[in-house]
C-alpha positions in Angstrom: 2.9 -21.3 11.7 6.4 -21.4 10.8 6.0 -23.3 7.4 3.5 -20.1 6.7 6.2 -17.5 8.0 8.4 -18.9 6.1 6.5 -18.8 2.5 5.1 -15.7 2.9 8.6 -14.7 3.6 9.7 -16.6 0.6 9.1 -15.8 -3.1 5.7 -16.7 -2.8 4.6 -13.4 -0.7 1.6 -12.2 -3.1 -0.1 -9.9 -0.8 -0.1 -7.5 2.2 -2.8 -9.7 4.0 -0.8 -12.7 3.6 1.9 -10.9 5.4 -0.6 -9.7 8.3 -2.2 -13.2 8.7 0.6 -15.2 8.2 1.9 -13.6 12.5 5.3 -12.0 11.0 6.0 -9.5 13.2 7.8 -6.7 11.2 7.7 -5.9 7.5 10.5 -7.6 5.6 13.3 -5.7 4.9 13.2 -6.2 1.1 9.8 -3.9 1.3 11.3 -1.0 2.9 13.1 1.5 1.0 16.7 2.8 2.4 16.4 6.3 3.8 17.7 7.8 0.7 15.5 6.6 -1.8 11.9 7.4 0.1 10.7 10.3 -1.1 11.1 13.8 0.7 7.4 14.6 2.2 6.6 18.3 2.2 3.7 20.5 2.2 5.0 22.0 -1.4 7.4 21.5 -4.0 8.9 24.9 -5.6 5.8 26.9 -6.2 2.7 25.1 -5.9 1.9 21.9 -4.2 1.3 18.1 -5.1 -2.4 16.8 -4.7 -1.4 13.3 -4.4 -4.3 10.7 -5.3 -5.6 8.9 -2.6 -8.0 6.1 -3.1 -10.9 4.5 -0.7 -10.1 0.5 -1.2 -13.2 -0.1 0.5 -15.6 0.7 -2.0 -14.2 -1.9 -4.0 -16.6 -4.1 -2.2 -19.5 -1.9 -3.5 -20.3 -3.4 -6.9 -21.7 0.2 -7.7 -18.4 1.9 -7.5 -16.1 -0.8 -8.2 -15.4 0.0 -11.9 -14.9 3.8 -10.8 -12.3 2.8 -8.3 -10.6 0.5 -10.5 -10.2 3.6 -12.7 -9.3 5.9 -10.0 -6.4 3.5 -9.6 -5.8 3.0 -13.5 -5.4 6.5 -13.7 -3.8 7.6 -10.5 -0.9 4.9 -11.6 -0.8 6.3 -15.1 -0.7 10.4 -14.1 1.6 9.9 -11.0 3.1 6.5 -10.9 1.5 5.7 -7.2 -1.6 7.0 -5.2 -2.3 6.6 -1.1 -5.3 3.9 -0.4 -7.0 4.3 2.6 -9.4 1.8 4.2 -7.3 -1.4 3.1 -7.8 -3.3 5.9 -4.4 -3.6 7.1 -4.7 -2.7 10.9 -2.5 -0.2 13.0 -1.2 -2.4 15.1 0.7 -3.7 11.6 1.1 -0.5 10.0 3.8 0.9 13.5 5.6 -2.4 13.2 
């Protein structure tokens, strides 16, 4: 367990499972952005508000829909720069760490 901890906490972290399965307890420091660089959440900016794009990860597993959601993100990243998933498996317990 400690070897694990200790790659996914290395250079070799490749994924937010990997993080949850490898028993860290708290999200690396390197992954959180200081206070003054997240961004300012709000119900508008100026006049109108932002409908950011959120995407259900879980229909990746439906071969059906799996091409539309990999466009949903293609085009999410392209017309905003980042999107909200939902359904990505990561559980709640990990997400309030």
């Amino acid at each position: 367990m400690e070897e694990t901890k200790k790659n996914v906490l290395g250079d070799c972290f490749t994924s937010a499972m990997a993080l949850t399965e490898s028993g860290v307890p708290h999200v690396p420091t390197r992954y959180i952005l200081p206070l003054s660089q997240r961004p300012v959440l709000s119900p508008s900016i100026g006049a109108g508000s932002i409908d950011l794009p959120v995407i259900d990860l879980s229909l990746l597993h439906d071969p059906l829909r799996r091409h539309s959601v990999i466009h949903e993100i293609e085009m999410a990243c392209k017309g905003f720069g980042f999107f909200q998933v939902t359904n990505h498996g990561i559980s709640s317990s990990v997400k309030m760490r």
